[in-house]
C-alpha positions as CSV (number, residue, x, y, z in Angstrom):
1,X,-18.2,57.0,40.8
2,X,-16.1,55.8,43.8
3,X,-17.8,54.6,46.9
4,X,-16.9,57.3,49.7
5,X,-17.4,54.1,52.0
6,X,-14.3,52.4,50.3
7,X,-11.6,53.9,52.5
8,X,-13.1,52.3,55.6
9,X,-13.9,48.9,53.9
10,X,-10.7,48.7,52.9
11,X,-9.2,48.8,56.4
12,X,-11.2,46.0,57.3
13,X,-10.0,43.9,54.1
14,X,-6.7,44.5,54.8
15,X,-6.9,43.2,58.2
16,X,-8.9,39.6,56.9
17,X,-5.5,38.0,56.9
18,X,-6.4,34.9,59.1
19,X,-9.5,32.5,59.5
20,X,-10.0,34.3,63.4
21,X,-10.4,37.4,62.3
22,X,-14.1,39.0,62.1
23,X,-15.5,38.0,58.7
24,X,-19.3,37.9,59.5
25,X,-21.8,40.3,58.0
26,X,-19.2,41.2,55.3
27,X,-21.1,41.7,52.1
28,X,-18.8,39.4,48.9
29,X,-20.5,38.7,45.7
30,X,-18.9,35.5,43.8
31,X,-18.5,35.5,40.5
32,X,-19.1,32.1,38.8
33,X,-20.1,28.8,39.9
34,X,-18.2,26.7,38.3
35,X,-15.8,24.1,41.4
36,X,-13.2,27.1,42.3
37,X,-16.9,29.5,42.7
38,X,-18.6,27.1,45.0
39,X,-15.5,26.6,46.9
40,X,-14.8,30.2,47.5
41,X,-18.7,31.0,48.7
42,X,-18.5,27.6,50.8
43,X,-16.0,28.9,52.4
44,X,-17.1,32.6,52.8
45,X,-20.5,31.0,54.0
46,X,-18.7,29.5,57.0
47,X,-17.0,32.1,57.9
48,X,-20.5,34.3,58.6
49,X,-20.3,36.5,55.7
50,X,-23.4,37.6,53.0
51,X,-23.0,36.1,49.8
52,X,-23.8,36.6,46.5
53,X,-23.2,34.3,43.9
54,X,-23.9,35.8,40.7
55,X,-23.4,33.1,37.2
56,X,-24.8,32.9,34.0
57,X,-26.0,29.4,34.9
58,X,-25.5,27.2,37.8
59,X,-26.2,23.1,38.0
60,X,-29.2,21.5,39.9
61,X,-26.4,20.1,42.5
62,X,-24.7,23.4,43.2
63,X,-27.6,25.6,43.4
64,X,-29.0,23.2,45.8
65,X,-26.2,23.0,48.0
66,X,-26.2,27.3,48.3
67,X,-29.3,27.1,49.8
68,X,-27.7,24.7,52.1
69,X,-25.1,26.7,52.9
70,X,-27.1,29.8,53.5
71,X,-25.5,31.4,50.2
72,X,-27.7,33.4,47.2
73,X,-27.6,33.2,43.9
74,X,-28.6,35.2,41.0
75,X,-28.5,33.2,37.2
76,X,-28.8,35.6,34.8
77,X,-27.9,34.3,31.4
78,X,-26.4,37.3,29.9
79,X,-24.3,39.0,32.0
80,X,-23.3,42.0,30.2
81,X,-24.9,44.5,32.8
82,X,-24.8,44.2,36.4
83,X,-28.0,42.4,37.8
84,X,-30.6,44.6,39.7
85,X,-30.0,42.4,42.8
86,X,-26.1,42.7,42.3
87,X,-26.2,46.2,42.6
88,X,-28.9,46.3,45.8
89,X,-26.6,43.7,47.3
90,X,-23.6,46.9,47.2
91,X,-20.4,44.1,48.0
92,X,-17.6,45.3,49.9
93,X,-16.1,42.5,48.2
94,X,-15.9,40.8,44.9
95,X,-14.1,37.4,44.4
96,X,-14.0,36.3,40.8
97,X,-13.4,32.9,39.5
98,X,-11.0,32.0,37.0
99,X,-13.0,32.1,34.2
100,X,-14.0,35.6,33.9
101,X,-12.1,37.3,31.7
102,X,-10.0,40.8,33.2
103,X,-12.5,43.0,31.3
104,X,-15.6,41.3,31.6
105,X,-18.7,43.9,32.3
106,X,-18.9,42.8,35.3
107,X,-15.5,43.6,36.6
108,X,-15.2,46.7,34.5
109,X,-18.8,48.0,36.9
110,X,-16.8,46.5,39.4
111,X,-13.7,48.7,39.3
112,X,-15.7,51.9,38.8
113,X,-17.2,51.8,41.7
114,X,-14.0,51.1,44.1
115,X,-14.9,48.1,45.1
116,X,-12.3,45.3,45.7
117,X,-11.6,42.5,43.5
118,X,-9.9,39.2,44.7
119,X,-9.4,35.9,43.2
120,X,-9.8,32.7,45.3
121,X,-5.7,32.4,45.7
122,X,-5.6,35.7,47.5
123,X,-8.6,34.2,49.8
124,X,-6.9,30.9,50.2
125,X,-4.0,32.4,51.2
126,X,-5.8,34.8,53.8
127,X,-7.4,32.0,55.9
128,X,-4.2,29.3,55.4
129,X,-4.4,29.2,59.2
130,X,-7.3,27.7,59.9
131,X,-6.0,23.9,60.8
132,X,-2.7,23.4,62.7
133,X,0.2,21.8,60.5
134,X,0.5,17.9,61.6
135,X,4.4,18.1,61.9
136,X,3.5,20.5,65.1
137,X,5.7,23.2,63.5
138,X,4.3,26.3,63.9
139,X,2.4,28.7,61.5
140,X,0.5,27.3,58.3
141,X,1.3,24.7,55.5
142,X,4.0,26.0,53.6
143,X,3.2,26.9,49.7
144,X,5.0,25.9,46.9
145,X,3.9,27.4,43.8
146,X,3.8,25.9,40.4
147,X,3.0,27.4,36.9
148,X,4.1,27.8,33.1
149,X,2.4,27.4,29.8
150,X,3.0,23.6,30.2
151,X,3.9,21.4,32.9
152,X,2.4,22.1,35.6
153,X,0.4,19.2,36.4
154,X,2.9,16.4,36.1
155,X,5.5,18.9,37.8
156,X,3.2,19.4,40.5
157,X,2.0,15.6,41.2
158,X,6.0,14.7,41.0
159,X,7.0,17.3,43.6
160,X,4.1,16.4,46.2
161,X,4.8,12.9,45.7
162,X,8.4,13.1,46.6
163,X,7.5,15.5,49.6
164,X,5.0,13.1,50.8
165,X,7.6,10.2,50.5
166,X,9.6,12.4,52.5
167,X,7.7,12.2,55.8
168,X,5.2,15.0,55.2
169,X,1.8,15.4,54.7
170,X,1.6,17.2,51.4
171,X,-1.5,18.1,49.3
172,X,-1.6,18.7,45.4
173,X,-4.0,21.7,44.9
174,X,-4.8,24.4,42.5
175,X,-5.5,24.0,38.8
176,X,-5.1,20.7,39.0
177,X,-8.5,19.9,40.2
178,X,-8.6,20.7,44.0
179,X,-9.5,24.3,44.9
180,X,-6.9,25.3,47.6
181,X,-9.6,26.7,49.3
182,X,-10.6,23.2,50.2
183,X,-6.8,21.7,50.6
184,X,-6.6,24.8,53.2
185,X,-9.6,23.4,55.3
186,X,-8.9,19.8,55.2
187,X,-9.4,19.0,59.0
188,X,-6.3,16.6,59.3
189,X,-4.3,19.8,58.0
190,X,-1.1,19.9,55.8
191,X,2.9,20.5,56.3
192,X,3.0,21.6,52.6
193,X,0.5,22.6,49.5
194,X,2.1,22.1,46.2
195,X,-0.2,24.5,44.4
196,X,-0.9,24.5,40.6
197,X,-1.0,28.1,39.6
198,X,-2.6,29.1,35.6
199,X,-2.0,33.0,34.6
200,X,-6.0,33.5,35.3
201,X,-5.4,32.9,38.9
202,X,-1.7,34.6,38.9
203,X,-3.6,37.6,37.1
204,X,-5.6,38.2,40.6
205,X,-2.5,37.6,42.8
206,X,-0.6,40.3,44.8
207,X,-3.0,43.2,44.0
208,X,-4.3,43.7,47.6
209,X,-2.6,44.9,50.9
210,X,-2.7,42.0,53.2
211,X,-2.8,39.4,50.6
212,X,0.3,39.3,49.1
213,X,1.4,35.4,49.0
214,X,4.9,34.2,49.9
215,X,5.4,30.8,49.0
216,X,8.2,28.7,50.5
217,X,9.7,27.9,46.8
218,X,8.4,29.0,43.4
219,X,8.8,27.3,39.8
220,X,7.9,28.7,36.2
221,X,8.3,25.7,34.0
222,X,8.1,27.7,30.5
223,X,6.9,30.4,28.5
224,X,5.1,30.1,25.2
225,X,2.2,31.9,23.6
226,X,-1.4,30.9,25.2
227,X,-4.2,32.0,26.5
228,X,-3.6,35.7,24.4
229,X,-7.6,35.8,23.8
230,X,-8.1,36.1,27.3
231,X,-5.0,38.2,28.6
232,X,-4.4,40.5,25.3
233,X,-0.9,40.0,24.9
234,X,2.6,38.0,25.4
235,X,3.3,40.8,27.9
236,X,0.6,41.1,29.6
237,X,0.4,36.8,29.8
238,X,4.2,36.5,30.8
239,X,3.7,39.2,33.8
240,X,1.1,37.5,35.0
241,X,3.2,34.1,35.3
242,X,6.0,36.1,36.6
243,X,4.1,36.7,39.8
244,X,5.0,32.8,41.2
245,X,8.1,34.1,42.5
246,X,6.7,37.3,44.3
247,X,8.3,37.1,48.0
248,X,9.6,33.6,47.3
249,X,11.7,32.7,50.7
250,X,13.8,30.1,49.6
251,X,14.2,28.5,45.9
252,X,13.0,30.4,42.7
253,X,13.4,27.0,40.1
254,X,13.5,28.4,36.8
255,X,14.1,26.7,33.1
256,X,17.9,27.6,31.6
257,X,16.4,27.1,28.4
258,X,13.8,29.8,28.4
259,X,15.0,33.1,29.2
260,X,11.6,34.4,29.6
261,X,11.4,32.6,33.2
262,X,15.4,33.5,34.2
263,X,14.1,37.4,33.4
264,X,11.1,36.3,36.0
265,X,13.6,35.6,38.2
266,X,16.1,38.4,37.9
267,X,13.3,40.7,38.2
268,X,11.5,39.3,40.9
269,X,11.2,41.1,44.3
270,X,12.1,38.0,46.8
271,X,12.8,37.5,50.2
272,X,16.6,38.2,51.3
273,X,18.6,34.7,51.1
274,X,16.1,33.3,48.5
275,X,17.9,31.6,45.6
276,X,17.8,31.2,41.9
277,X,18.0,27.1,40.8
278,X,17.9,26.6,37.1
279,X,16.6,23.3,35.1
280,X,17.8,21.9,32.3
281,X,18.6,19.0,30.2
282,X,22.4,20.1,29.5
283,X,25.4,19.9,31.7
284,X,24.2,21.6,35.4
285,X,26.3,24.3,36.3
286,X,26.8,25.4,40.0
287,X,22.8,25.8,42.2
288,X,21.5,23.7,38.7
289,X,20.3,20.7,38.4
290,X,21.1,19.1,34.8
291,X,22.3,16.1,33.4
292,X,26.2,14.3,33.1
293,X,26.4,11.1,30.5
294,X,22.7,10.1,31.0
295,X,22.9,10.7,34.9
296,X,20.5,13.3,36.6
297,X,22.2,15.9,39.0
298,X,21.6,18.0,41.5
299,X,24.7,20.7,42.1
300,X,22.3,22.8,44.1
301,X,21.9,21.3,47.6
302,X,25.2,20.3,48.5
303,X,27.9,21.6,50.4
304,X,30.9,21.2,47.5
305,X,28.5,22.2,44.6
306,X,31.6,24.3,42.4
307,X,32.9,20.3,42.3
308,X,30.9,18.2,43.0
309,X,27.2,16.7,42.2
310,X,24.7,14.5,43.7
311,X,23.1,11.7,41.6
312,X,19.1,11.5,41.5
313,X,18.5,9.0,39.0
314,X,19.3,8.1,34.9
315,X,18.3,8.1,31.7
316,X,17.9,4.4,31.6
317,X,15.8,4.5,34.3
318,X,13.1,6.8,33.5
319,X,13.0,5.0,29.7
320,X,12.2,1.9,32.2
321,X,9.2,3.7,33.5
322,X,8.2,5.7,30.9
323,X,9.1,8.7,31.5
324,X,12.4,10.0,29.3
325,X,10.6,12.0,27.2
326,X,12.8,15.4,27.1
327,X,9.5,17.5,28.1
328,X,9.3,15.4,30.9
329,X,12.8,15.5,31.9
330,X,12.9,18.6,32.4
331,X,9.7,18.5,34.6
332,X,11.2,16.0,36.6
333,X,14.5,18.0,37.2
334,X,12.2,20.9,38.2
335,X,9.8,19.0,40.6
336,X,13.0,17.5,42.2
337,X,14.4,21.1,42.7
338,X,11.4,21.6,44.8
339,X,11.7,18.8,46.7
340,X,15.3,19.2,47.3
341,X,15.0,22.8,48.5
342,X,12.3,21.0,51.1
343,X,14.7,19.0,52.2
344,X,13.8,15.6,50.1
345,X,17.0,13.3,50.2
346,X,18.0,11.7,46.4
347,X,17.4,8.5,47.4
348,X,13.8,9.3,48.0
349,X,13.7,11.1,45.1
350,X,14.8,8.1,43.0
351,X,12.5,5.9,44.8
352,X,9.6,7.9,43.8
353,X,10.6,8.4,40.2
354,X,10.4,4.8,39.7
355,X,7.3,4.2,40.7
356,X,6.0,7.0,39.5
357,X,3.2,7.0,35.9
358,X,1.9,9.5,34.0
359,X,-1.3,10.7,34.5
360,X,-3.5,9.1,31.2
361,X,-3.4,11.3,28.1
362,X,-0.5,12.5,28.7
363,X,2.4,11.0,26.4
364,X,0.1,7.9,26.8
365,X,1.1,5.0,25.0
366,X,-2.0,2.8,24.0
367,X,-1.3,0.4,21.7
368,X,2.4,-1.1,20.0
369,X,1.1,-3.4,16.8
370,X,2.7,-4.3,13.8
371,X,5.8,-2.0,14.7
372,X,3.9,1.2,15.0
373,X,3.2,3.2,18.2
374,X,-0.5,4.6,18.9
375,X,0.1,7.7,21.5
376,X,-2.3,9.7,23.2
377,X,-1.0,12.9,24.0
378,X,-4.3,14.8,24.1
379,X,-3.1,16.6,27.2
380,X,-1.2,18.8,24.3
381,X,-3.5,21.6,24.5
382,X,-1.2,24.0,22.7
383,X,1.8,24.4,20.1
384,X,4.4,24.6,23.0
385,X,3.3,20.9,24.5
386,X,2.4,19.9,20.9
387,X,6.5,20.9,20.0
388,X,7.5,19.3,23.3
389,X,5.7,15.4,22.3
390,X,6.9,15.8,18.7
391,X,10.6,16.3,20.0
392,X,9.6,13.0,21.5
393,X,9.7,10.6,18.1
394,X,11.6,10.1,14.6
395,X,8.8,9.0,12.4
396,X,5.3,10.6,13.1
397,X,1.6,10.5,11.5
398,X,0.3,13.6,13.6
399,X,-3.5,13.9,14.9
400,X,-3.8,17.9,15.1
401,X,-6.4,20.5,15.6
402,X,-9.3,21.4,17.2
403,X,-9.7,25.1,19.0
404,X,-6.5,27.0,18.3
405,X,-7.9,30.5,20.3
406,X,-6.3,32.4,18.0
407,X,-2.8,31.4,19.0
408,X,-0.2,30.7,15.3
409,X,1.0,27.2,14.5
410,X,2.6,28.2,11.4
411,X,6.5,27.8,13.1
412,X,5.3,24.4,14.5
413,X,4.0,22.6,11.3
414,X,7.3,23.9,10.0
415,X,9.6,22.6,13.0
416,X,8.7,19.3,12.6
417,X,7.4,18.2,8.8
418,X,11.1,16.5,8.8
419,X,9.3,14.0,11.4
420,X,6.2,13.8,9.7
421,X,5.0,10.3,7.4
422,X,1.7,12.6,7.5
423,X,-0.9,14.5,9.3
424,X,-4.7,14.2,10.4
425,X,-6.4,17.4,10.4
426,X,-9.7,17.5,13.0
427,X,-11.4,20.7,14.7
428,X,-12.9,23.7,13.9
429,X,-9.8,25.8,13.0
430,X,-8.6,23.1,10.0
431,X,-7.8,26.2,8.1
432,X,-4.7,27.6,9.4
433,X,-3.0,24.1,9.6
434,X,-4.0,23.5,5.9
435,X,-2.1,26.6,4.9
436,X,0.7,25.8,6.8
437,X,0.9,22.5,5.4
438,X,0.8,23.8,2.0
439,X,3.4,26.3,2.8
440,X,6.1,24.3,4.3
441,X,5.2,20.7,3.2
442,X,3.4,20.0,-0.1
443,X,3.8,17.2,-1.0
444,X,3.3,15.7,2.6
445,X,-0.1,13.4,2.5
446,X,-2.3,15.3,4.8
447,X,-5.8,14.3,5.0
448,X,-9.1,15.9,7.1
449,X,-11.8,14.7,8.8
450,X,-14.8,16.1,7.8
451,X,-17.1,15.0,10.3
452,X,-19.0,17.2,12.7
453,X,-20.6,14.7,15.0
454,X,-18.6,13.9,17.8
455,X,-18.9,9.8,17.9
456,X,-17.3,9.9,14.1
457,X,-14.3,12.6,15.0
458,X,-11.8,9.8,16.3
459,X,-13.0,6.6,14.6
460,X,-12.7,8.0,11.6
461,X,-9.2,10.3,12.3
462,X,-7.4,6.8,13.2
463,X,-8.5,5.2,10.5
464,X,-7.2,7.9,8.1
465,X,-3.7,7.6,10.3
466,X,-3.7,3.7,10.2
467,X,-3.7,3.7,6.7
468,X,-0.5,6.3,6.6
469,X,1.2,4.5,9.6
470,X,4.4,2.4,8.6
471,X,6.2,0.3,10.9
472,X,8.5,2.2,12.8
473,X,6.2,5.1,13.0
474,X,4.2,6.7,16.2
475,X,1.0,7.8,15.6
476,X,0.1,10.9,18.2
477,X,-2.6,12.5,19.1
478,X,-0.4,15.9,20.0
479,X,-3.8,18.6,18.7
480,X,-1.9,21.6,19.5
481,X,-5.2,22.9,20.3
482,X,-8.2,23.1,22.8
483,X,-10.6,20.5,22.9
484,X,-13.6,22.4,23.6
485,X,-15.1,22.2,19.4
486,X,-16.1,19.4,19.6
487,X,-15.5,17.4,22.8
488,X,-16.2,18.0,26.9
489,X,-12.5,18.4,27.2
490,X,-8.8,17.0,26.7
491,X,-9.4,13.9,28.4
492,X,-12.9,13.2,26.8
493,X,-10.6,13.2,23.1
494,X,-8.2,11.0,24.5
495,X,-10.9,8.6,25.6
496,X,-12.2,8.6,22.2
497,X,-8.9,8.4,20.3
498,X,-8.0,5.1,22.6
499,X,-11.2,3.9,22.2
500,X,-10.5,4.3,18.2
501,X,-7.4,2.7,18.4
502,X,-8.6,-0.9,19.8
503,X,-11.6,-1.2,17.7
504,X,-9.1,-0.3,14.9
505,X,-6.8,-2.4,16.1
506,X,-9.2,-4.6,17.4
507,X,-9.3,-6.2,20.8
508,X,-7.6,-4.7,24.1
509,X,-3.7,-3.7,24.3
510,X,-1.8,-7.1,24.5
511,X,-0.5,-7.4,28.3
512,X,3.1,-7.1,27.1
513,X,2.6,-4.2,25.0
514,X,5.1,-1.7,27.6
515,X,7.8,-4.3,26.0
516,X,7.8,-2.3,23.0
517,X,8.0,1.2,24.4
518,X,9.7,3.0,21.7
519,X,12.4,5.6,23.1
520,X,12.1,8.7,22.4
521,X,14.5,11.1,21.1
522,X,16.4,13.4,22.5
523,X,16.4,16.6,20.1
């Protein structure tokens, strides 16, 4: 039954489109407590609203720190009907954390009765004014918005680093680990926010009048299945990324190799004089950036660019600092589209790129003994990053599995058993790797790891894989899978698989080991 208040509470909503306007007294229930929940009822609680924080369970810290803050909470373990104190509280408002999934209970009582839902993007974006920029220009800290399957995170660390390099003050937020909502009240203030953008939070974007973002320049990285458990379909998952370039002003940076983002683009609704700047690891056509004979161009910010091309760095160069995997290739020719259409010169760009390291577990090389490669690549959370690291070698002994959330690995076990000296099966969800295995590889040696206790998973995986290695070969942890089975997370299974390695191994890495970075291919 609608609320026959609704029509007047939405007014006021509509109008909450800066940190000065009136927020006090409003009524917002938070859903979830996880970092993104506390910052979003932080923030609220400043601003002189009432809030309710409603979560199936909340840590000593946090629920401390609401009572601090002047903020409520409700734990109620199962949250499969409204609480009684949820529905006394009547919120004008509901802002949902990331977590919840579109057609949880408590969003489903939500929309029945009217009431508005908005994730903490839509709220960041609302109160973006609240410090002055430190470049004195006037308005708030431009946005550029960041997503894809995968990505995102060295994309989005690449592009702020260059921006920053380039005279501004520049925060990396989002996803990545900052909640916006906190980059956005940084007293110092920011010229840009390079925000990290997953399909939960694009799910929420654009829904509400008044809240409709319009970042400065927009990238989606790639497209591949993920996260269908919690969005019900390719569809449904790709329109929710496609939302990046909603109202884009100036560069929409998409990847010429996945037509699912130039469609984004194409279709997108953006503002007059924005343009479209394609990525990719072929020769760049005119507004691409691409690469000539092992030199990467930009043939999108220059006058002459029908004959002409500016150089940003090579081949060689990134295989000096580790970064020439093709995956991350074409994240750095997106990042420096971003920074370019900021107005980043090349040189800068080139400065930054070789300095710059991956973050750990990410294409991560740990140990180089007895002409074999040890590679952490936990950060490969699904088949489309596990494809992308596996592109990355000639000879492989692969550590996959773990939490596949439903998603089919069947085409990726057959892509690459060409590559394969064997595989290490770990996880939950052994099962449909086995069969595909058995389908498309026989008489490839593939061996399991039966144990369930976390301390054994990894000592005894790399052991299974030393004794498969030859020289020559890289063994990677690439799980094409979540992590969540058995450890705290992706990083927590890289810890342990490096951890493996040098008591394997024995000792530390030898100081000299980069010497022997193996290159990766290019196919």
């Amino acid at each position: 039954m609608t609320d026959p208040r609704n029509d007047s509470v939405a007014e006021r909503l509509a109008a909450l489109t800066s940190w000065r306007a009136d927020w006090s007294g409003l009524r917002v229930a938070v859903y979830g407590l996880g970092v993104t929940g506390f910052s979003v009822a932080d923030t609220l609680a400043e601003l002189g609203a009432q809030v309710l924080v409603v979560a199936a369970k909340a840590d000593d810290e946090r629920r401390m720190l609401l009572e601090v803050i002047g903020a409520e909470l409700v734990e109620q373990p199962e949250l499969s009907t409204p609480p009684e104190r949820l529905v006394a509280f009547d919120p004008e408002l509901v802002i949902v954390s990331p977590g919840f999934h579109w057609d949880h209970p408590l969003l489903l009582w939500t929309q029945e009765r009217g009431t508005a839902v908005w994730g903490d993007i839509e709220l960041a974006w609302r109160l973006r004014d609240k410090v002055a920029r430190p470049d004195g220009a006037e308005g708030p800290a431009d946005w550029i918005c960041v997503t894809g399957t995968n990505g995102k995170t060295t994309t989005v660390q690449l592009t702020a680093t260059m921006i920053l390099a380039g005279g501004n003050r520049v925060a990396p937020c989002g996803n990545i680990g900052v909640p916006v909502l906190d980059a956005i009240r940084d007293p110092e203030g920011f010229d840009v926010l390079v925000v990290e953008l997953s399909s939960y939070q694009l799910h929420w974007v654009n829904r509400n009048a008044g809240g409709e973002l319009s970042p400065f320049s927009a990238a989606c990285l790639n497209i591949a299945d993920d996260h269908l458990d919690w969005h019900g379909s390719v569809e449904a998952y790709i329109a929710a990324k496609a939302k990046v370039y909603d109202n884009t002003q100036v560069a929409c940076v998409f990847n010429k190799a996945d037509d699912n983002t130039l469609r984004m683009v194409e279709e997108a609704e953006v503002v007059e004089g924005a343009r479209a700047i394609g990525f990719g690891l072929g020769v760049p056509g005119p507004s691409d950036f691409g690469i000539v004979d092992g030199i990467l161009c930009d043939r999108a910010f220059l006058d002459d660019r029908a004959n002409s091309a500016i150089e940003l760095t090579t081949l060689d160069e990134l295989h000096e600092a580790g970064l020439d995997a093709p995956h991350v290739v074409a994240n750095i020719l997106a990042a420096s589209a971003l920074a370019r259409s900021y107005g980043v010169l090349p040189q800068t760009i080139r400065d930054v790129l070789t300095a710059f390291r991956l973050d750990a577990h990410r294409i991560e090389l740990v140990r180089a003994e007895a002409g074999v490669n040890w590679v952490d690549d936990s950060k490969a959370t699904n088949p489309h990053a596990a494809d992308a690291s596996l592109r990355a070698y000639p000879s492989v002994v692969w550590l996959v599995g773990g939490l596949l959330k439903g998603v089919d690995v069947d085409a990726l076990v057959g892509a690459h058993v060409g590559r394969l000296r064997g595989a290490v099966l770990i996880g939950v969800d052994r099962e449909a790797l086995r069969s595909a295995f058995r389908r498309h590889a026989p008489d490839l040696p593939v061996l399991e790891v039966e144990a369930d206790e976390t301390e054994q998973v990894m000592p005894t995986a790399v052991r299974l894989a030393g004794g498969l290695a030859r020289e020559g070969d890289t063994v990677l942890l690439a799980p094409a899978a979540a992590s969540m089975d058995q450890f705290a997370d992706y990083a927590e299974r890289g810890r342990r698989f490096q951890a493996a390695v040098h008591e394997y191994l024995g000792g530390e890495a030898d100081d000299d080991e980069s010497a022997s970075r193996p290159r990766p291919g290019q196919d």
